[in-house]
C-alpha positions as CSV (number, residue, x, y, z in Angstrom):
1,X,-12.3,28.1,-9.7
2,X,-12.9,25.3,-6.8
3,X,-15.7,25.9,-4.8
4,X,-15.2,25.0,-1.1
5,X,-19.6,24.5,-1.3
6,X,-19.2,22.4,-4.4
7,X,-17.0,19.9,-2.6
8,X,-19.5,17.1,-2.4
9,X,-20.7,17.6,-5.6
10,X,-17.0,17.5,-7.0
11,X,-16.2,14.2,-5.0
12,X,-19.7,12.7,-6.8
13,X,-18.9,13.4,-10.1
14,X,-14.9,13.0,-10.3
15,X,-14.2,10.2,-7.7
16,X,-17.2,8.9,-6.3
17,X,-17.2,6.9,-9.8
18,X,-13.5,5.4,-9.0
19,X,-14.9,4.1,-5.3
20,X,-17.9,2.0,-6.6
21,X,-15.5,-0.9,-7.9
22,X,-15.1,-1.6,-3.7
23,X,-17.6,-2.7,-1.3
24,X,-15.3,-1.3,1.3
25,X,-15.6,2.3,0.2
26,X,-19.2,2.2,1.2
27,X,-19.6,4.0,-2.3
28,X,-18.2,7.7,-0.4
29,X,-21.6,8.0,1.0
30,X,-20.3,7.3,4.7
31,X,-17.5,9.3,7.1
32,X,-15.3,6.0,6.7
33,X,-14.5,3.1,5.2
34,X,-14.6,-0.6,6.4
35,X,-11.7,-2.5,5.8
36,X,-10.4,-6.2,7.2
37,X,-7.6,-7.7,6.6
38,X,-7.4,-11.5,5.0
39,X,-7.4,-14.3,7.1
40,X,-3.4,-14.5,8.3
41,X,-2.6,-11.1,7.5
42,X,-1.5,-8.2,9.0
43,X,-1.8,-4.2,7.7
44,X,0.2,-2.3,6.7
45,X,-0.2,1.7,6.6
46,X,1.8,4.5,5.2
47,X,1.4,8.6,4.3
48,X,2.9,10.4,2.2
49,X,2.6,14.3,1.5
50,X,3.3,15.6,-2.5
51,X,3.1,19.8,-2.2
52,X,3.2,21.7,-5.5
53,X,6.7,22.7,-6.9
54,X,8.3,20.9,-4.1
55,X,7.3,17.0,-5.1
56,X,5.5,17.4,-8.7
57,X,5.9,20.4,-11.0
58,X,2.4,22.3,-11.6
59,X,2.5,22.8,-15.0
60,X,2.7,18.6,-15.2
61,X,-0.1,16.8,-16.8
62,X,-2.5,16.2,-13.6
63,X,-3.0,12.9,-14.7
64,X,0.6,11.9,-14.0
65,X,0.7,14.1,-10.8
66,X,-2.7,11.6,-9.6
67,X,-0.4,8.7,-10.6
68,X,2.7,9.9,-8.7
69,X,1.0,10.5,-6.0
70,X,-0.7,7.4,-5.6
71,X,3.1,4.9,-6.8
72,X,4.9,6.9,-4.3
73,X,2.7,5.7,-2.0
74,X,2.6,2.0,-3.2
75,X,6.4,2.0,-3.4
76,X,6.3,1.7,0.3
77,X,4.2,-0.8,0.3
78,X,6.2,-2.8,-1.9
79,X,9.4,-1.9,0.6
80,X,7.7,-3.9,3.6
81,X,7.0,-6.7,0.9
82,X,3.4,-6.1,1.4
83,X,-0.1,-5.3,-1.3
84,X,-2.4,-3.0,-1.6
85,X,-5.9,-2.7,-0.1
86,X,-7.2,0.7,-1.1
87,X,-5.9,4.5,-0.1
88,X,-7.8,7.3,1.2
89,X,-6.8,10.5,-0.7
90,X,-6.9,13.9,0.9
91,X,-6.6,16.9,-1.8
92,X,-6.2,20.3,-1.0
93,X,-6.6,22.1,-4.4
94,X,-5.2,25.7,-5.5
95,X,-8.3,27.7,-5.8
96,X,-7.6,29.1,-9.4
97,X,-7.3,25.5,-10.9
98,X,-10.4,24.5,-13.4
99,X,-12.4,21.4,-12.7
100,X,-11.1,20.5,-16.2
101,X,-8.1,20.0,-14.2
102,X,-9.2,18.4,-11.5
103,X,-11.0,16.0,-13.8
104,X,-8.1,14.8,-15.6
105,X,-6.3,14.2,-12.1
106,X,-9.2,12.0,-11.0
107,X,-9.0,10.4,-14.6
108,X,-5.2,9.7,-13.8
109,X,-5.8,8.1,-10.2
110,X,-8.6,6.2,-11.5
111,X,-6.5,4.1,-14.0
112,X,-4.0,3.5,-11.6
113,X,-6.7,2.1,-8.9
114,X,-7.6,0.0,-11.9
115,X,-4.0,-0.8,-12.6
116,X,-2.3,-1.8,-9.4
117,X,-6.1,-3.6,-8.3
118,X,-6.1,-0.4,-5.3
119,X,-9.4,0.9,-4.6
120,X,-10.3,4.7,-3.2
121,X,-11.6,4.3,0.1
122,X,-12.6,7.9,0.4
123,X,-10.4,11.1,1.9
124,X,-11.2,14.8,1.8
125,X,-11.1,17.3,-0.8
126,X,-10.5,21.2,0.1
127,X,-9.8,24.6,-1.4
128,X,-6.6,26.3,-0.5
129,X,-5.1,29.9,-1.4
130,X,-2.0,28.4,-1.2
131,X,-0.3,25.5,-3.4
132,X,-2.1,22.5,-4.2
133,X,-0.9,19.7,-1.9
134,X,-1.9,15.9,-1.9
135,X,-1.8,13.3,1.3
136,X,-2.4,9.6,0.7
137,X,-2.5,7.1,2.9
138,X,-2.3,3.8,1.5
139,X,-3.2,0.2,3.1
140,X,-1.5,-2.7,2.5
141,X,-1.7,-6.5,3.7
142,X,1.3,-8.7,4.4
143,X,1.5,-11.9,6.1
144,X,1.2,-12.5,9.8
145,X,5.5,-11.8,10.8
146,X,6.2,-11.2,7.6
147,X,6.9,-7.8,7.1
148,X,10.4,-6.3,5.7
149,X,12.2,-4.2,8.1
150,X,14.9,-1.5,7.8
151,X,16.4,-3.5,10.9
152,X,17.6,-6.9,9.9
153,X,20.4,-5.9,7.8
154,X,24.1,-7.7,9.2
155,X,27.6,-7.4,8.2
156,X,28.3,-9.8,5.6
157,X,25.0,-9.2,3.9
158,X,25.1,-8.4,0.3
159,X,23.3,-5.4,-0.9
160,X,21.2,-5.2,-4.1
161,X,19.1,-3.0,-5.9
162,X,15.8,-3.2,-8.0
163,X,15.5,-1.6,-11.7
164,X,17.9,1.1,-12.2
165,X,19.2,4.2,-10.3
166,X,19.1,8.0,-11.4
167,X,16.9,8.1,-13.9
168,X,14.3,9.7,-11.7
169,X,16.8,12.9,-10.9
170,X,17.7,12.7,-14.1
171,X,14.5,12.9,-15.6
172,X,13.8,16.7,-13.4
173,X,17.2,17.8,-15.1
174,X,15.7,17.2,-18.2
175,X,12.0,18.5,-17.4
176,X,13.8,21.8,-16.1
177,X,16.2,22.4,-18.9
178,X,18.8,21.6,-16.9
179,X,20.4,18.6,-18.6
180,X,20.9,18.7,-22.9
181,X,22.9,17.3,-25.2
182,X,20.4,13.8,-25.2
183,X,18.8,12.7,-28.4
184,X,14.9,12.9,-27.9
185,X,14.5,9.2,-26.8
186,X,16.6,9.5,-24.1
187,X,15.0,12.5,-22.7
188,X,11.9,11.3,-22.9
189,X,12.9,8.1,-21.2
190,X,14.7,9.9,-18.0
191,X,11.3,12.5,-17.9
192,X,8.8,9.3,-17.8
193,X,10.7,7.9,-15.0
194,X,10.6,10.9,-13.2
195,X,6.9,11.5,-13.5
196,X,6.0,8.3,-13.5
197,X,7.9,6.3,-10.6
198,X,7.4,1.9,-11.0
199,X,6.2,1.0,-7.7
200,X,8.1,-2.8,-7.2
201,X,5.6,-4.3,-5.5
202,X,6.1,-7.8,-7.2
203,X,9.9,-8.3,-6.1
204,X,8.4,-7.0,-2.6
205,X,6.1,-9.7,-2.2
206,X,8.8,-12.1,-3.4
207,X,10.7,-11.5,-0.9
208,X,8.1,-11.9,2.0
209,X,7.2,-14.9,1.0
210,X,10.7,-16.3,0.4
211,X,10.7,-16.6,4.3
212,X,14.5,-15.6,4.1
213,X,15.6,-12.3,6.3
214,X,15.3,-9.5,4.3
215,X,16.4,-5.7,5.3
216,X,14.7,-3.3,2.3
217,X,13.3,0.0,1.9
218,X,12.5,2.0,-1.2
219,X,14.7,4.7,-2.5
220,X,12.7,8.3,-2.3
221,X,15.7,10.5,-1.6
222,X,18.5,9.0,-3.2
223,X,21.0,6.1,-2.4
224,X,23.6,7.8,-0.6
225,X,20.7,9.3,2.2
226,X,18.7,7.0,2.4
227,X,20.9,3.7,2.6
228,X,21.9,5.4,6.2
229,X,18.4,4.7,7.3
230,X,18.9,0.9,7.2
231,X,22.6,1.7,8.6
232,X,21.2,3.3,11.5
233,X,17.6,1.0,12.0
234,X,20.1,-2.1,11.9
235,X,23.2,-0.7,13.6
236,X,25.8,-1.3,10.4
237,X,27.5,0.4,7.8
238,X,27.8,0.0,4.0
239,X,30.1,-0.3,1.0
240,X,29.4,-0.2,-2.4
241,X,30.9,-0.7,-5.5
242,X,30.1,2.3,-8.8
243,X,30.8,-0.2,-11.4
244,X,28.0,-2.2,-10.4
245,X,25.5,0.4,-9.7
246,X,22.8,-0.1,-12.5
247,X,22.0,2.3,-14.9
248,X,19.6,3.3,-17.8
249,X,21.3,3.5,-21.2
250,X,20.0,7.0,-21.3
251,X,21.6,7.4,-18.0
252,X,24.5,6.1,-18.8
253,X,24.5,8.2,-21.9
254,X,24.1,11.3,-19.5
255,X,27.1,10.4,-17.2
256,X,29.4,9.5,-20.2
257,X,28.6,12.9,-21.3
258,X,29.5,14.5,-17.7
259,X,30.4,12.6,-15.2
260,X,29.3,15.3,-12.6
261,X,26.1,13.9,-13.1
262,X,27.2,10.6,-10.9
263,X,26.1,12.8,-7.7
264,X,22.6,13.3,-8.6
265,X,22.7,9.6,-9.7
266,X,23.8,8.9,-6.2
267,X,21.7,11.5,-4.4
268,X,19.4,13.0,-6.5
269,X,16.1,11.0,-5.4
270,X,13.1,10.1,-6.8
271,X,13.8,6.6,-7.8
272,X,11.6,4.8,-6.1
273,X,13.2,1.6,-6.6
274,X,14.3,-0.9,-3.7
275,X,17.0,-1.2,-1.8
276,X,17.5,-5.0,-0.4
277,X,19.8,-6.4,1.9
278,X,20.2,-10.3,2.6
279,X,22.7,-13.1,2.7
280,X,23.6,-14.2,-0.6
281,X,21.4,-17.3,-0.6
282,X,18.1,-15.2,0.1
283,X,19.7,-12.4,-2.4
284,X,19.9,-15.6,-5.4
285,X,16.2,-16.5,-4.3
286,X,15.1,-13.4,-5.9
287,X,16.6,-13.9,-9.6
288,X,17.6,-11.5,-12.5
289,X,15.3,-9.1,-10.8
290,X,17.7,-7.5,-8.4
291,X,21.3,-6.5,-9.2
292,X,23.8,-6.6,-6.2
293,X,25.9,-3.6,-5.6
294,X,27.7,-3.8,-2.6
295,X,27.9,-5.3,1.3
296,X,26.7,-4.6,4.7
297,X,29.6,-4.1,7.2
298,X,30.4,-3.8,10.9
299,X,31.4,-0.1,10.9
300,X,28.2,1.3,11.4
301,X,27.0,4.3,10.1
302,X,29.9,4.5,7.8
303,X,28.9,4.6,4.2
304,X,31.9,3.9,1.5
305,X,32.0,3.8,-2.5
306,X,34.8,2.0,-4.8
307,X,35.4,3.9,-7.6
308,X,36.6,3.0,-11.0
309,X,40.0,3.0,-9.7
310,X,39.2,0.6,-7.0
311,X,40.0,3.0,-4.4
312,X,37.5,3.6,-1.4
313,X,35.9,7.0,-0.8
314,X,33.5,8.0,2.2
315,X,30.1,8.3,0.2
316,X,29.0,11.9,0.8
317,X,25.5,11.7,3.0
318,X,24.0,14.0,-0.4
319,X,20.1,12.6,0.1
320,X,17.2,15.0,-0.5
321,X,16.4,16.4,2.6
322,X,13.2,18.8,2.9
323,X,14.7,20.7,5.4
324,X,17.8,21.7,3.7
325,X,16.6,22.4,0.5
């Protein structure tokens, strides 16, 4: 059982250890952290909210729930090219969980702090009768005007992708039963990438400091939603082409299997990869690590898919959305 009078105890033993590696933590001892950015820097700052059964499954190894929590986070970092300072983590644990638990989460977001060079800054721990929930916020630095925004997209620009697309849905098919038929290393590939997302905060950087003009944001909810947000930040419309979406042998194994799957592939969510829009010379300045899958146009709003017959279809606006699942 947590406590709610044991909280500073819990942060000292669990996480106070993870916040001594920065100066800026003030080793938890303070209300607040100090932070500056570098010289010729701006920051960056982003939240994100993970709830119990809704964003993570409970009965997942905590330690991969601590890391999911804190890639989501970094992911949008690496969508507005920029690079972690630290995060301050606010956890509002279920009241039946064990410290055991709890100590394997802090385990997990401790190797990741060590992983992606992203200290704990500090945050607030509570007990809650309902589900456990997590909020992160998570700093970043990019340089001075050269953040990526959803709002530079224009007709004409090509559209490209990072890694590969529905293994993430996928993976919860898999984790729930839902999807069978896959050999064991297929399954187990689809379930890492959903519990373990790859924040691309490398080919984010690359592209703020290619000083070309870059439209990108990272894909939470699923292509077909979320591409609408640059569509409607930048005033255009979209069209992309299924051949050249990239996928995961396993995923590709899946869809070959039953090609129903393409919608969560399209719209299932929790990818976390990054969606990039540029002229084609900025698009060549970032190599083999993006693949391009369609083009911005002028119709805007209007979101279209070639299919393997060549023929255009309006792609259905199928993102997760919280409030209508």
């Amino acid at each position: 059982m947590v406590a709610r009078s044991g909280e500073f105890d819990l942060i000292a033993r669990h996480f106070a250890p993870i916040a001594q590696k920065s100066k800026a933590a003030l080793s938890l001892l303070d209300d607040a952290a100090l932070l500056s950015p570098p010289d010729g820097h701006e920051i960056v700052v982003t939240v994100d909210a993970l709830v119990a059964d809704v964003h993570f499954r409970s009965q997942d190894d905590p330690a991969d729930i601590a890391r999911k929590v804190m890639r989501v986070n970094l992911s949008d970092l690496a969508a507005m090219g920029a690079y972690p300072l630290g995060v301050l983590l606010t956890a509002g644990y279920n009241r039946d969980l064990s410290e055991d638990w709890i100590a394997s989460f802090a385990n997990g977001l401790g190797q990741d702090c060590a992983t992606y060079d992203t200290p704990l800054l500090g945050g607030d721990t509570v007990g809650t009768p309902g589900p456990t929930f997590f909020s992160l916020t998570a700093f970043g630095a990019v340089p001075i005007g050269r953040a990526i925004r959803r709002d530079a997209a224009k007709p004409g620009d090509l559209i490209a992708v990072t890694g590969t697309l529905g293994d993430g849905a996928l993976g919860l098919k898999v984790l729930q039963g839902d999807l069978i038929g896959l050999d064991v290393a297929d399954s187990a590939y689809l379930s890492s990438r959903y519990l373990l997302p790859q924040p691309r905060l490398t080919i984010g950087r690359k592209c703020a400091d290619a000083y070309g003009r870059y439209a990108a944001m990272d894909i939470s909810d699923g292509l077909a939603g979320d591409c609408r947000k640059i569509c409607l930040a930048s005033g255009v419309g979209m069209v992309f082409d299924k051949d050249l979406i990239p996928l995961s042998k396993a995923a590709m194994n899946a869809v070959n299997t039953d090609p129903a799957l393409w919608a969560s592939v399209l719209g299932g969510g929790d990818d976390y990869e990054l969606l990039i829009c540029a002229d084609q010379a900025d698009i060549k300045t970032l190599g083999n690590d993006v693949t391009v899958i369609g083009k911005v146009t002028d119709q805007p709003g209007q979101v279209d898919l070639i299919g393997a017959d060549k023929k255009i279809v309006e792609l259905a606006n199928d993102g997760f959305d919280h409030f209508k699942a």
